[in-house]
BALO-499214 format. One record per residue (C-alpha): residue number from 0; residue in three letters; x, y, z. Coordinates in nm, 2 decimals. Layout:
[NUM, "ALA", [X, Y, Z]],
...
# end
This chain:
[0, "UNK", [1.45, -2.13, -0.81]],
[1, "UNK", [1.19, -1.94, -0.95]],
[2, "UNK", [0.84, -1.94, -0.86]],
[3, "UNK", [0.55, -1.83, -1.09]],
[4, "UNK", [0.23, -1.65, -0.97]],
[5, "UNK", [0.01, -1.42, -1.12]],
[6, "UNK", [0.00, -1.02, -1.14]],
[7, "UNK", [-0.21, -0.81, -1.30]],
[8, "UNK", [0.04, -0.62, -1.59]],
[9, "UNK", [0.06, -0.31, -1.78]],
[10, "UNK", [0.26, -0.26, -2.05]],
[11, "UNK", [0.12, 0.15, -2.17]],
[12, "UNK", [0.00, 0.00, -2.50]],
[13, "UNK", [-0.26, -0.32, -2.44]],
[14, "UNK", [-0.56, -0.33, -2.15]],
[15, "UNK", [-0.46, -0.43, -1.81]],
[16, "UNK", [-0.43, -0.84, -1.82]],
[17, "UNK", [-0.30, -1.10, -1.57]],
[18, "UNK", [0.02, -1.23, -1.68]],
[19, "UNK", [0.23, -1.53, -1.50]],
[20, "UNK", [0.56, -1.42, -1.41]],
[21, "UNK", [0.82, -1.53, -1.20]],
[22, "UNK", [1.01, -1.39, -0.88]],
[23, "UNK", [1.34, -1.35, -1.15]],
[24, "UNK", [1.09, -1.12, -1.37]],
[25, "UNK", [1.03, -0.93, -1.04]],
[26, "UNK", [1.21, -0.58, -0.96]],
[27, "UNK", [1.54, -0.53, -0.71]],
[28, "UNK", [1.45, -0.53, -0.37]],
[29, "UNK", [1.59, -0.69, -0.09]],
[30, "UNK", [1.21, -0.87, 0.10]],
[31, "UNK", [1.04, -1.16, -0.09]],
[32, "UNK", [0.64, -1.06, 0.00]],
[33, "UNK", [0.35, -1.35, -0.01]],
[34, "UNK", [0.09, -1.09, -0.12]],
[35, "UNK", [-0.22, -1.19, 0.07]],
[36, "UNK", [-0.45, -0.81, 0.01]],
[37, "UNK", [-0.40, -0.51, -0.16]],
[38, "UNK", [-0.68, -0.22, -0.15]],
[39, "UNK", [-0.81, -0.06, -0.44]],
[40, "UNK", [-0.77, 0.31, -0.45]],
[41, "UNK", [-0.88, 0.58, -0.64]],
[42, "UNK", [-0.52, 0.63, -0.82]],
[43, "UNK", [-0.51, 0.27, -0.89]],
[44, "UNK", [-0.83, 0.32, -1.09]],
[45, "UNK", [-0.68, 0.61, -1.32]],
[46, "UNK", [-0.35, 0.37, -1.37]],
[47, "UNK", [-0.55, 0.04, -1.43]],
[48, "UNK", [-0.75, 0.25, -1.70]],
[49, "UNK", [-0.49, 0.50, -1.80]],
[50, "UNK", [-0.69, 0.77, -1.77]],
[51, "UNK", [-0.44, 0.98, -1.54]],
[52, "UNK", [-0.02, 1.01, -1.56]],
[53, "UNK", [0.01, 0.80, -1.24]],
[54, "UNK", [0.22, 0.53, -1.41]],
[55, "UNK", [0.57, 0.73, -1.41]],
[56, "UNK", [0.74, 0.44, -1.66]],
[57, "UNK", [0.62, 0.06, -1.79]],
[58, "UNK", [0.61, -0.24, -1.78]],
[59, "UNK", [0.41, -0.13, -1.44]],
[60, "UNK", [0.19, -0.39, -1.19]],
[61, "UNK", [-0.05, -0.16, -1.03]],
[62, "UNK", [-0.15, -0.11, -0.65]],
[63, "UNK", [-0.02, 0.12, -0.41]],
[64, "UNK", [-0.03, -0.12, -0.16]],
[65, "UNK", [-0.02, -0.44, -0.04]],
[66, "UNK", [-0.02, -0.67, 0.27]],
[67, "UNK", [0.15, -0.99, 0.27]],
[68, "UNK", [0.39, -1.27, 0.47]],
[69, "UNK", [0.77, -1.23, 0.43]],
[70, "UNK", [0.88, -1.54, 0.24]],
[71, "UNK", [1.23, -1.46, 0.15]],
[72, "UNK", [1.46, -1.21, 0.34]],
[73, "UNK", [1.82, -1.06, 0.28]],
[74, "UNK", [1.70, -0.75, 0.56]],
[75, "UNK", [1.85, -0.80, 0.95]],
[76, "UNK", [1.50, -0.63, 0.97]],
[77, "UNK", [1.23, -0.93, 0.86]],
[78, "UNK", [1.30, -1.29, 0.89]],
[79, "UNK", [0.98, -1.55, 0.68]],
[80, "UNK", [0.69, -1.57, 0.82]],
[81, "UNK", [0.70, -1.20, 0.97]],
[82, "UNK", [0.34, -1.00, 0.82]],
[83, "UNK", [0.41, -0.67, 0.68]],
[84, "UNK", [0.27, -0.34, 0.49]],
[85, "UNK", [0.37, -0.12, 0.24]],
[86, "UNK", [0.19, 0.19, 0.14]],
[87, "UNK", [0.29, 0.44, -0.05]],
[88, "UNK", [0.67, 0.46, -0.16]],
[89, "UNK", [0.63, 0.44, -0.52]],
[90, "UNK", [0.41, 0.12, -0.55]],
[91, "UNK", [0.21, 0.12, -0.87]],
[92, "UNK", [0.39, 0.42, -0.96]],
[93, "UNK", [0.73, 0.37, -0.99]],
[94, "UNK", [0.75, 0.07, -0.81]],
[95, "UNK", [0.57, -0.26, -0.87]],
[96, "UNK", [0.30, -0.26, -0.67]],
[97, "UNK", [0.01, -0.51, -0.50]],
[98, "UNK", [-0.16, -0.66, -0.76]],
[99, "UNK", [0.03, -0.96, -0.78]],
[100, "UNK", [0.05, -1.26, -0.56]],
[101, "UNK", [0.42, -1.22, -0.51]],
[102, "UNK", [0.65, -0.93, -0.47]],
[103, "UNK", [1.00, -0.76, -0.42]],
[104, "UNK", [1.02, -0.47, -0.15]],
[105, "UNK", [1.27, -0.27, 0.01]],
[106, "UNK", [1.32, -0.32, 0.33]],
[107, "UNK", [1.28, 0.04, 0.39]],
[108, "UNK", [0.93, 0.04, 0.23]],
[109, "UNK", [0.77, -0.22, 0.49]],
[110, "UNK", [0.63, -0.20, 0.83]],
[111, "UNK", [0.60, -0.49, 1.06]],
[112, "UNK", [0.17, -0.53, 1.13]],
[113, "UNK", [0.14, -0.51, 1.50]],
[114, "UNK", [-0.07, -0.80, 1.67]],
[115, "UNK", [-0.36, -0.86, 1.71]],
[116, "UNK", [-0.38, -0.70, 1.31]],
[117, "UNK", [-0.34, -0.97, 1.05]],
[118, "UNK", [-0.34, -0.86, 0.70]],
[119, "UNK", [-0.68, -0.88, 0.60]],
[120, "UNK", [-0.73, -0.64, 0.90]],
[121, "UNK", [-0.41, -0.44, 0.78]],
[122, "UNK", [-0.55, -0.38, 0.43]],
[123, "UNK", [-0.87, -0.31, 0.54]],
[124, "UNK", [-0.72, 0.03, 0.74]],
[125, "UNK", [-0.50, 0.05, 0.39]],
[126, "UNK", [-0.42, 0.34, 0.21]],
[127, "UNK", [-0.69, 0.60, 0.32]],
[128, "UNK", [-0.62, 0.47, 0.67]],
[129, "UNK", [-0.24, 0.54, 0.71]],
[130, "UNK", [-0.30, 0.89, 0.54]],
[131, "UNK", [-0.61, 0.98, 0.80]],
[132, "UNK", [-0.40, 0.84, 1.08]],
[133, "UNK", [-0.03, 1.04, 0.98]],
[134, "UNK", [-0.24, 1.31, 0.91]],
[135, "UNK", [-0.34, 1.34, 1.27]],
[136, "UNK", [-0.04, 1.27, 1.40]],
[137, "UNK", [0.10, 1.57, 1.21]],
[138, "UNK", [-0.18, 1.79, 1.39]],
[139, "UNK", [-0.07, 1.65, 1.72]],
[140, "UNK", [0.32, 1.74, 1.70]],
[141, "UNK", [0.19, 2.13, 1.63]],
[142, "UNK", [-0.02, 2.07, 1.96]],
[143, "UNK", [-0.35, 2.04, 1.84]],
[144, "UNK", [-0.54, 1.86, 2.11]],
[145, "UNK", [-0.96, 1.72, 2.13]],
[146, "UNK", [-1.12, 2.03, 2.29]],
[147, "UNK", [-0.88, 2.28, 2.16]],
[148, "UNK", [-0.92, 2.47, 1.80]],
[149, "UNK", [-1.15, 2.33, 1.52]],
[150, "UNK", [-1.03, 2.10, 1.27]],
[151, "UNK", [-1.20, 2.08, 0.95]],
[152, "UNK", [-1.19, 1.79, 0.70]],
[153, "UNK", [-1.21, 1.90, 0.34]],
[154, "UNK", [-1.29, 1.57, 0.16]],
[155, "UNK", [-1.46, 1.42, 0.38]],
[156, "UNK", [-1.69, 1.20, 0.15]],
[157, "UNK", [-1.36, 1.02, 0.01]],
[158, "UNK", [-1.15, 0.76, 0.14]],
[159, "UNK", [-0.90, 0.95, 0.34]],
[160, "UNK", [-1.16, 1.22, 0.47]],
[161, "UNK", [-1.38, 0.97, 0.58]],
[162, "UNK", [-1.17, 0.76, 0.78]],
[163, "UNK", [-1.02, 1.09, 0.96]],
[164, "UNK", [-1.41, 1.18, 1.00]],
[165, "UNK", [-1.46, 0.88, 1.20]],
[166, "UNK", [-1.09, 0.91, 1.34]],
[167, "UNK", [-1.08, 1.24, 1.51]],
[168, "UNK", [-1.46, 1.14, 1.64]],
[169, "UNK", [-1.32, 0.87, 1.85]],
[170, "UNK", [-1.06, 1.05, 1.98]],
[171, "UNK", [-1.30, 1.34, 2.13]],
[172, "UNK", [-1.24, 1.63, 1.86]],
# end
């Protein structure tokens, strides 16, 4: 059975415009997502408004990400009811992405939300968040420790730059 929700849908040729669809119109994947929050981000803008070559083919739904409840599951990896992210991995590029209020993932493309994070909480870290974070975690497998060498954050006004600001404050660099 199919259930129909709305997305926000471009098509290359008309303005962004919500569109009701149903989970058959919905891409291959094998996890069923309840979106509950997907972040706005600067290359969301440039697809939304076509100003940049984000979009890589269309019809597209925008959003590089998107936080939601697994409703429907054919992964040994997420059972309903289980709360997960997915950032990144072609969303709103290649991939539908999070501007919708249901939508197909693969499994490889979601990460369970730890507890106590729900995924208000999750969204709000989005994007910029999981970059600043896996960008620091790179710096800490070459050994670079609080105390040690320098690190300097180029961008540090934007979204990722600011939350690795605040990130690398906190933990003593």
């Amino acid at each position: 059975m199919s259930t129909a929700f709305q997305a926000l849908y471009l098509d290359g040729k008309e303005p962004a415009a919500f569109r009701e669809l149903t989970t058959g119109d919905l891409q291959e994947g094998d996890v069923l997502v309840s979106v509950e929050y997907s972040s706005l981000n600067y290359k969301d803008g440039l697809a939304i408004t076509g100003k940049g070559k984000v979009v890589r083919k269309f019809p597209m739904i925008p959003g590089i990400d998107l936080a939601g409840t697994v409703v429907e599951s054919a992964s040994p990896e997420y059972a309903p009811g289980d709360k997960v992210v997915a950032v990144g991995q072609g969303l709103g590029e290649t991939r539908w992405g999070g501007y919708t209020q249901m939508q197909r993932v693969a499994s490889d493309a979601l990460n369970r939300i730890p507890e106590p994070l729900d995924t208000r909480h999750a969204m709000a870290i989005g994007t910029a968040g999981f970059t600043a974070m896996l960008s620091i975690l790179a710096l800490e497998r070459v050994n670079v420790r609080p105390g040690g060498r320098e690190v300097i954050v180029t961008g540090a006004t934007g979204g990722v730059g600011s939350v690795a600001v605040i990130l690398l404050s906190e933990l003593g660099y």
